[in-house]
Residue frames as qw, qx, qy, qz and C-alpha x, y, z in Angstrom:
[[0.808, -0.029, -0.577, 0.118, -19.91, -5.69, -14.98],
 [0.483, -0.793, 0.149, -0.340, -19.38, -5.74, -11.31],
 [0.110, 0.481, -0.804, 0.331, -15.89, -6.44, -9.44],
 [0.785, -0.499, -0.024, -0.365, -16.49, -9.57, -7.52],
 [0.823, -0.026, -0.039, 0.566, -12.49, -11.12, -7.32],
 [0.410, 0.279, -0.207, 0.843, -9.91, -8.26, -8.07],
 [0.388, -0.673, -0.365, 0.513, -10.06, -5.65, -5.07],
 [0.273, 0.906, 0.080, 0.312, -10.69, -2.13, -6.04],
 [0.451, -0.769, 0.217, 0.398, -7.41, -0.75, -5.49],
 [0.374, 0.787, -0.268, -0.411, -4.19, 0.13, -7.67],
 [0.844, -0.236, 0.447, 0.177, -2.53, -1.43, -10.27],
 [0.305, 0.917, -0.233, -0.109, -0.48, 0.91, -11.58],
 [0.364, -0.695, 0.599, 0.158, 2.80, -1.47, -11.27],
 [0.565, 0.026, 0.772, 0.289, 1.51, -4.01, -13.48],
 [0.400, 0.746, 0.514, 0.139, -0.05, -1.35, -15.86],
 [0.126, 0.971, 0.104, -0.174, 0.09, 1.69, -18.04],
 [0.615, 0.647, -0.127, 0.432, 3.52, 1.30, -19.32],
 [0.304, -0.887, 0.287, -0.196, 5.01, 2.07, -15.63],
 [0.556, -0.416, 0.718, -0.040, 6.99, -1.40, -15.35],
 [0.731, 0.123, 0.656, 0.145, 5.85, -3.66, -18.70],
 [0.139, -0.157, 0.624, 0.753, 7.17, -3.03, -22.26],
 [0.574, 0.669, 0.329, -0.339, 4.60, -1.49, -24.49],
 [0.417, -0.059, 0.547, 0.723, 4.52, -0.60, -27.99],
 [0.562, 0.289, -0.234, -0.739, 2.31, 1.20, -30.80],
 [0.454, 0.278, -0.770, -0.352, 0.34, -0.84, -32.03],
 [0.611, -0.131, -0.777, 0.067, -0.20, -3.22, -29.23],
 [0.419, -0.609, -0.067, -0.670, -2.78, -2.04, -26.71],
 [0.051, 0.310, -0.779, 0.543, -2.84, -2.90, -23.15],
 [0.525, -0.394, -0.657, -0.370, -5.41, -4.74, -21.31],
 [0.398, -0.656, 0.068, -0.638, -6.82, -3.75, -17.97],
 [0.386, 0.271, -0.866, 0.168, -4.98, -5.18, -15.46],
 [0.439, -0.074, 0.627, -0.639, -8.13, -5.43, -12.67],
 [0.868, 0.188, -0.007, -0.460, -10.41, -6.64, -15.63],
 [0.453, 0.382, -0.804, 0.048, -7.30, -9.54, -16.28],
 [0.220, -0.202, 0.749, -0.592, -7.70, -10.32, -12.47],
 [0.666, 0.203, 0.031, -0.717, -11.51, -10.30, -12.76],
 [0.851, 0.308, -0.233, -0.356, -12.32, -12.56, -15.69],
 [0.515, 0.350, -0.776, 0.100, -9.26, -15.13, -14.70],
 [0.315, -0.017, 0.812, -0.491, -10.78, -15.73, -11.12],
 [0.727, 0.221, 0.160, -0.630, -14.00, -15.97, -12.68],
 [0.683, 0.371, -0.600, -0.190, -12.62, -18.40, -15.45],
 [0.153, 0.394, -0.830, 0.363, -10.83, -20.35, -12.45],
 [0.368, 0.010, 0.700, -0.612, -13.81, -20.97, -10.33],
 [0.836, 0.282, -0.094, -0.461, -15.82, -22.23, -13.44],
 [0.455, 0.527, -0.718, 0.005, -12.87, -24.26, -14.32],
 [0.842, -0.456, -0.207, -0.201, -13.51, -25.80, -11.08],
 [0.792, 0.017, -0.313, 0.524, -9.51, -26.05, -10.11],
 [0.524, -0.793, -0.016, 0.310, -7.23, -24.42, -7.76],
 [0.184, -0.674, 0.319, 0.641, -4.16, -23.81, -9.26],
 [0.645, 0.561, 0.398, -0.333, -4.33, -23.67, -13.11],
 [0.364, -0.213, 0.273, 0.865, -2.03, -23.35, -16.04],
 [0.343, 0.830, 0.048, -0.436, -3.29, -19.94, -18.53],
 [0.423, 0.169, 0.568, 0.685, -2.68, -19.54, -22.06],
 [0.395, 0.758, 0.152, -0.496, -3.39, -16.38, -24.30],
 [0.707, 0.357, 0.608, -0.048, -3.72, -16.66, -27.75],
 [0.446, 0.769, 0.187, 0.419, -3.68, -13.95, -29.18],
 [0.679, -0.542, -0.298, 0.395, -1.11, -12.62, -26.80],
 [0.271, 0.930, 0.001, 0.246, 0.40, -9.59, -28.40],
 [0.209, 0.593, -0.589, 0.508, 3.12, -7.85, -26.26],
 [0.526, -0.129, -0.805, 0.243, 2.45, -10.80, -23.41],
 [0.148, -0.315, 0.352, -0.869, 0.51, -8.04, -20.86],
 [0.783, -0.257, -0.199, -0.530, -2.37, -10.67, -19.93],
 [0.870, 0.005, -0.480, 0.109, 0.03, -13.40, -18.89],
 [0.441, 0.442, -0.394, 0.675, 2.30, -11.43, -17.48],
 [0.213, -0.472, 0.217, -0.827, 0.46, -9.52, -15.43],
 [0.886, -0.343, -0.149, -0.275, -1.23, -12.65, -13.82],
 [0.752, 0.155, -0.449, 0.457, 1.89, -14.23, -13.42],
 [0.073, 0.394, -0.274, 0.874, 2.80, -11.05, -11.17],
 [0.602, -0.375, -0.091, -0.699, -0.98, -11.09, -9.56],
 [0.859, -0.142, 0.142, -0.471, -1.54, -14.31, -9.12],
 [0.050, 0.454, -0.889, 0.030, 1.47, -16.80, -8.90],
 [0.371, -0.137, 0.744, -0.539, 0.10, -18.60, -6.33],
 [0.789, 0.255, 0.380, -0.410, -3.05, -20.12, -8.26],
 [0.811, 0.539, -0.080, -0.212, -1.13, -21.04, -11.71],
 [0.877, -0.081, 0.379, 0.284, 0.70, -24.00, -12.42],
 [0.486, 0.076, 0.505, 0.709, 2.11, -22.30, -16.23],
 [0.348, 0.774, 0.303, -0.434, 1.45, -19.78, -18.51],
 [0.546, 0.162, 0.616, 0.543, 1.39, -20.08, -22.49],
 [0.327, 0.738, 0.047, -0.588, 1.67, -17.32, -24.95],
 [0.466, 0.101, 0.701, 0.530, 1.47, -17.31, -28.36],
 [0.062, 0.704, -0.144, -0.692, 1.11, -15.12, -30.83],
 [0.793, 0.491, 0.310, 0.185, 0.83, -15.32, -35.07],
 [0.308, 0.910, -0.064, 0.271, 3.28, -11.75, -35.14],
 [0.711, 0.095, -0.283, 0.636, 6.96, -12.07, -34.70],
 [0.004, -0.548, 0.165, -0.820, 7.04, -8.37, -33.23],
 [0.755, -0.560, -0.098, -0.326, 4.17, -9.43, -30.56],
 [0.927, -0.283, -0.148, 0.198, 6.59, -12.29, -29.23],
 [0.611, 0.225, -0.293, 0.700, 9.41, -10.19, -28.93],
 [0.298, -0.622, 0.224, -0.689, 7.45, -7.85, -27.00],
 [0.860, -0.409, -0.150, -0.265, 6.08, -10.92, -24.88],
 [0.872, -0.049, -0.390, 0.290, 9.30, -12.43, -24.05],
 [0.375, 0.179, -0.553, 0.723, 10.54, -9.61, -22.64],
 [0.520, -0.364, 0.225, -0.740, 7.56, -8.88, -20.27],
 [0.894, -0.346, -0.160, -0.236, 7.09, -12.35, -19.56],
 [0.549, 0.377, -0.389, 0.636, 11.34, -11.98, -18.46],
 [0.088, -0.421, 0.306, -0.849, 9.71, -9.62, -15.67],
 [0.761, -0.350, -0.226, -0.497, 8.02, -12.41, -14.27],
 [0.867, -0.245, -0.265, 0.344, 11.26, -13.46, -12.61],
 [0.343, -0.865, -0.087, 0.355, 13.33, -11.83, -10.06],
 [0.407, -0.098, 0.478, 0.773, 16.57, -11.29, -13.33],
 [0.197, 0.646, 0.615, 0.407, 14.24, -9.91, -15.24],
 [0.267, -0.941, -0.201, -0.046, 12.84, -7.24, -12.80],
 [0.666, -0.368, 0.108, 0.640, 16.39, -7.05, -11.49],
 [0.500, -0.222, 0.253, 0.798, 17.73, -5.79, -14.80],
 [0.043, 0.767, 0.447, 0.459, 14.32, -3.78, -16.00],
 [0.297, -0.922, -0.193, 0.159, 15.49, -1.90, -12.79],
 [0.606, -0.342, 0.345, 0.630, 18.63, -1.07, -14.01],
 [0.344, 0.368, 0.518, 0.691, 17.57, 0.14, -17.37],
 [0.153, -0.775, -0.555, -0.259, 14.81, 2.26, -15.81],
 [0.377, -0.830, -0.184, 0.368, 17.54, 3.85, -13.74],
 [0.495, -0.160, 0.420, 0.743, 19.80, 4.44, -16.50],
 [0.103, 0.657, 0.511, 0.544, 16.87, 6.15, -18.65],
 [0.221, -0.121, 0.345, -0.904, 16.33, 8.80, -14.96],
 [0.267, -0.386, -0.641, -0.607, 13.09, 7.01, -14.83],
 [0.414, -0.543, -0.038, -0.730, 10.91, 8.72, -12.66],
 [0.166, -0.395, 0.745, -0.511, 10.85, 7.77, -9.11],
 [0.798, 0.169, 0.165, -0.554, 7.27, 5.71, -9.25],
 [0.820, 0.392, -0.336, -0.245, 8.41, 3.37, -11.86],
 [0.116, 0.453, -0.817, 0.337, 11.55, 2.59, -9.53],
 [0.297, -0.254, 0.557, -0.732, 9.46, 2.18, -7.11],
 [0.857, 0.268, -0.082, -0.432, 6.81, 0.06, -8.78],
 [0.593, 0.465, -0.649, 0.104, 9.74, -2.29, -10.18],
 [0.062, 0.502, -0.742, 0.440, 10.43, -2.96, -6.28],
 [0.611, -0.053, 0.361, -0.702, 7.26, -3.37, -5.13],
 [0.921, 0.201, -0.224, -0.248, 7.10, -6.73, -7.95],
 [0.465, 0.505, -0.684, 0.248, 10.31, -7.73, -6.60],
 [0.501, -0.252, 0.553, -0.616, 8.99, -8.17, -3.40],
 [0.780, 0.006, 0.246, -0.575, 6.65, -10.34, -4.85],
 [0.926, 0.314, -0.205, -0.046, 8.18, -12.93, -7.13],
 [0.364, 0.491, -0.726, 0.315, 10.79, -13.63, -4.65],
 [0.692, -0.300, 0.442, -0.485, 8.26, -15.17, -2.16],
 [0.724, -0.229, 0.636, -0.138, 8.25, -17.99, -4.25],
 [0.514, 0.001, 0.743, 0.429, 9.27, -20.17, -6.86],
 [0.390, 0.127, -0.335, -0.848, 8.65, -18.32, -10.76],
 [0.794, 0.239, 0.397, -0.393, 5.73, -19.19, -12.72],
 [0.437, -0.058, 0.737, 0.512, 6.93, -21.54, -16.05],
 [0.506, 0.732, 0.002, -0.457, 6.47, -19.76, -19.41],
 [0.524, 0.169, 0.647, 0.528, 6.43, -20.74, -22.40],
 [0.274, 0.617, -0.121, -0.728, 6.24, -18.65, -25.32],
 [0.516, -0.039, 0.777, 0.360, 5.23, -19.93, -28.98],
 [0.184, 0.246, -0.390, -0.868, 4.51, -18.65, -32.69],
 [0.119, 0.399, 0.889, 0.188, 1.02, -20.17, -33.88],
 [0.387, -0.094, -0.181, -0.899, -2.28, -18.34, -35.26],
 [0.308, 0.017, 0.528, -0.791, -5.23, -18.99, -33.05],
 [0.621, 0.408, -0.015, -0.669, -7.86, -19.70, -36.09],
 [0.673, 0.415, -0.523, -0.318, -5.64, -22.62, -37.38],
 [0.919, -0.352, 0.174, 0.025, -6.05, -26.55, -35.65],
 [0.865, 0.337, -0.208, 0.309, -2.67, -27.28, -37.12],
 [0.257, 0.644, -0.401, 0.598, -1.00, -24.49, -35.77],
 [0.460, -0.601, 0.258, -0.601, -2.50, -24.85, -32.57],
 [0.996, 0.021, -0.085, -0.025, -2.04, -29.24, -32.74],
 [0.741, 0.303, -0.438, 0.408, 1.54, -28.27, -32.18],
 [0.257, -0.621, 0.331, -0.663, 1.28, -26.25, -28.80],
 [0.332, -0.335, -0.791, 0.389, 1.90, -28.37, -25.49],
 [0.544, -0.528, -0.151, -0.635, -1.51, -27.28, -24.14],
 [0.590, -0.044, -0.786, 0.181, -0.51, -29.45, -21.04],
 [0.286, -0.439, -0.400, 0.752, -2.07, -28.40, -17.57],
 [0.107, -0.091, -0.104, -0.985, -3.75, -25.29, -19.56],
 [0.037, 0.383, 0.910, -0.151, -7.59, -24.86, -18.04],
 [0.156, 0.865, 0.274, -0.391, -8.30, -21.17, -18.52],
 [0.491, 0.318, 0.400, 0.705, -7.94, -19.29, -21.81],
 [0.059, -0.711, -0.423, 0.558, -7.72, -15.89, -22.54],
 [0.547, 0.300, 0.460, 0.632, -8.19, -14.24, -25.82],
 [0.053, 0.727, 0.156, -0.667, -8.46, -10.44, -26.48],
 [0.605, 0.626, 0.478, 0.116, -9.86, -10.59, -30.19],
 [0.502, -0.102, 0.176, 0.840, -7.75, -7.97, -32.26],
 [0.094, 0.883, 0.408, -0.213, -9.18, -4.55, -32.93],
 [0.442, -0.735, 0.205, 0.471, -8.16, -1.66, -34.97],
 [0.516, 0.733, -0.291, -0.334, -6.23, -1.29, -37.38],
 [0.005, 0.523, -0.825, -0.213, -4.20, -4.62, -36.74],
 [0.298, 0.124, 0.943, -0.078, -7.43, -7.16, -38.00],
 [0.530, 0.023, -0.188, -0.827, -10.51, -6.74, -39.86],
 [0.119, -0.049, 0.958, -0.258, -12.37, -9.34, -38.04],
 [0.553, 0.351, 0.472, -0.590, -15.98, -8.84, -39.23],
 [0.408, 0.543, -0.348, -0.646, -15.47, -9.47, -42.84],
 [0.428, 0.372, -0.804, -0.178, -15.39, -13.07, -43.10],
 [0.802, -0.176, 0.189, -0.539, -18.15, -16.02, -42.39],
 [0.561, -0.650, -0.423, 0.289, -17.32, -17.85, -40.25],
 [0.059, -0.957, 0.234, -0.160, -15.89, -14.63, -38.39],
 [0.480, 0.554, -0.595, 0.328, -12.33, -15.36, -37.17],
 [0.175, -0.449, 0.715, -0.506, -13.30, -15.30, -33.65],
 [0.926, 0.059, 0.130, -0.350, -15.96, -18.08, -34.04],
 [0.945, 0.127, -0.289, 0.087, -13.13, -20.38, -35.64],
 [0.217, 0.524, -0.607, 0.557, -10.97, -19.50, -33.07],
 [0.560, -0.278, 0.600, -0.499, -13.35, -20.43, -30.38],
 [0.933, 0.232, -0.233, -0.149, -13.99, -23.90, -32.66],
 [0.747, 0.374, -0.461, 0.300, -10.31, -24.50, -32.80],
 [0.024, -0.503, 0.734, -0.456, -9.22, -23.69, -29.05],
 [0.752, -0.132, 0.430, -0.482, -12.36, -25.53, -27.60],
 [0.831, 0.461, -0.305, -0.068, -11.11, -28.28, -30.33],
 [0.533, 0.518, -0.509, 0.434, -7.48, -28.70, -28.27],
 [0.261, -0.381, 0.631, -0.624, -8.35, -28.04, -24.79],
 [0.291, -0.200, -0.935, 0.031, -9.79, -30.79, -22.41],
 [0.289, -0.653, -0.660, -0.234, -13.11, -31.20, -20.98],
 [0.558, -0.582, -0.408, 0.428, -13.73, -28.41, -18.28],
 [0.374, -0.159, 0.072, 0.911, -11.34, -25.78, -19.20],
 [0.003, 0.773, 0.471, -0.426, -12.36, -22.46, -19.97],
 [0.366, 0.246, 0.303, 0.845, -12.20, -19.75, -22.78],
 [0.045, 0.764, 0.390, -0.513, -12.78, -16.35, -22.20],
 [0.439, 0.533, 0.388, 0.610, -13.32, -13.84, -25.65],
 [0.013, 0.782, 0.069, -0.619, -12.84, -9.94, -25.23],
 [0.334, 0.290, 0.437, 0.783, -13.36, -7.76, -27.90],
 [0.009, -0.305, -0.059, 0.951, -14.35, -3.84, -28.54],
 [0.341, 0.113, -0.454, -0.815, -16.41, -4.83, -31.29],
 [0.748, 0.015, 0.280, -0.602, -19.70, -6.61, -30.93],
 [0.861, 0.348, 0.038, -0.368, -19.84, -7.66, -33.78],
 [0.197, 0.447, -0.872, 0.046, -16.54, -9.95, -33.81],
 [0.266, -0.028, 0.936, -0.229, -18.83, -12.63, -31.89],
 [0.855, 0.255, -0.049, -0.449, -21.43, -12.92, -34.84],
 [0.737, 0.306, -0.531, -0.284, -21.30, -16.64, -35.13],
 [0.326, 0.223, -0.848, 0.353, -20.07, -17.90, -31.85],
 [0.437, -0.411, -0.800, -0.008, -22.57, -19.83, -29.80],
 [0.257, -0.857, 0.041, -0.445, -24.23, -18.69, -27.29],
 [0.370, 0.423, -0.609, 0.560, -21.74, -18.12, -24.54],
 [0.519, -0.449, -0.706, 0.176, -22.28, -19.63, -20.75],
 [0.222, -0.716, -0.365, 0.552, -21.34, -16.35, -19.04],
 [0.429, 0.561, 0.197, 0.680, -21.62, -12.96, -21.26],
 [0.320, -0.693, -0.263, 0.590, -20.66, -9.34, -19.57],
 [0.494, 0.706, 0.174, 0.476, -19.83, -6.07, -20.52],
 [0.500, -0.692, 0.095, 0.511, -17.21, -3.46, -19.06],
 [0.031, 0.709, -0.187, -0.679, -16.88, -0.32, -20.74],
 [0.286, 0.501, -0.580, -0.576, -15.75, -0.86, -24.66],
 [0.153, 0.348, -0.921, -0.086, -15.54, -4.83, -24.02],
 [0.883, -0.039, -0.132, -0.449, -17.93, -7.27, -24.87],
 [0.000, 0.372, -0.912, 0.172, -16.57, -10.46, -23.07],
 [0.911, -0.079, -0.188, -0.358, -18.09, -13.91, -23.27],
 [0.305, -0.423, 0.833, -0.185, -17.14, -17.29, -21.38],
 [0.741, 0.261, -0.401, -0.471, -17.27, -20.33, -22.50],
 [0.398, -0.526, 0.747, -0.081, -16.52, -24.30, -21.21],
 [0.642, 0.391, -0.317, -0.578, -16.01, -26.60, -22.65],
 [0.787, -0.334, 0.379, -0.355, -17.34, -29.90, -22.58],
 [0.675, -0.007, 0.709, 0.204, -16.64, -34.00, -23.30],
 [0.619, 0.631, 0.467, 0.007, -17.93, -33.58, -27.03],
 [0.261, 0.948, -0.126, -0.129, -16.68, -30.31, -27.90],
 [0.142, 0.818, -0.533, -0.160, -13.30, -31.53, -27.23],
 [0.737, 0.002, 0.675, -0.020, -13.19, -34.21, -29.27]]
């Protein structure tokens, strides 16, 4: 897939574990391909500023890291998550989307000796989310695959999804027809309004047996990624 939004350059402050809370267990997601695929999602969406939602949101490193990136274009951002562990990672990385947050991740990070970089990194986001006003997060427990759960989320203002399909040892997603990620796309494109966008990543192909074909489809390295919008009908 070719870069045509994020700018080759670094983004080691919003990645690798140099500034957001990781864990086993709960991989990271690339924080140029985040960029990437959320302009892209944005300019289908047709809107300017936008609110985001990830689904399947693990330790909150997709939101976050936009939030950080890309204030400026989003109105909100909604995680949610079916694992209690995930959302405690998420809340505190989506905490580091305001300047208290960063404030007192720099404080821990000098109490631990951490390495000069990570300081340094930590400042460099401070810079940034004190130009202007945070982004609003919300954070909420629901499973992706079920309309009920998802019938209770304020989706308000949300136009671009992002879902990174689970992989690994924390899903067995091929094993069951529909597949999971097929009634996930059913059930988000089921809740969202006309227009909005869903984007699917996953390592495994074969997690998107059963989901339509998809309006834009890429690949980048491991990650099959498909786009989807979605129209008057669908979300109905």
């Amino acid at each position: 897939m070719r870069f045509e939004y994020a700018p080759d350059e670094s983004y080691q402050d919003v990645g690798g574990g140099q500034v957001l809370h990781s864990a086993p267990g709960f991989p990271g997601f690339p924080a140029r391909l985040a960029l990437e695929l959320f302009e892209r999602a944005r300019v289908l969406a047709g809107t300017g500023r936008v609110g985001l939602w990830d689904p399947m949101c693990g330790a909150g490193g997709i939101v976050a890291t936009l939030a950080l990136l890309r204030r400026d274009a989003l109105t909100r951002v909604l995680a949610s998550d079916v694992s209690d562990r995930a959302l405690e990672l998420a809340v505190k990385n989506l905490r580091l989307t305001t300047p208290e947050g960063l404030a007192q991740r720099r404080g821990q990070l000098r109490a631990q000796s951490a390495v000069t970089g990570r300081l340094e990194s930590v400042d460099r986001l401070l810079e940034k989310v004190r130009r202007g006003p945070p982004v609003p997060a919300d954070l909420a427990r629901a499973d992706a695959t079920d309309p009920a759960d998802v019938a209770r989320l304020d989706l308000a203002g949300i136009g671009v999804v992002i879902a990174d399909l689970p992989y690994g040892t924390q899903a067995d997603w091929s094993s069951e027809a529909p597949t999971p990620a097929a009634r996930t796309l059913r059930t988000l494109a089921g809740a969202l309004g006309a227009g909005a966008v869903i984007v699917l990543s996953t390592v495994n192909r074969e997690d998107l047996r059963g989901c339509p074909p998809a309006l834009r489809s890429f690949k980048h390295g491991r990650r099959h990624l498909r786009m989807y919008r979605v129209e008057e009908p669908t979300a109905r």
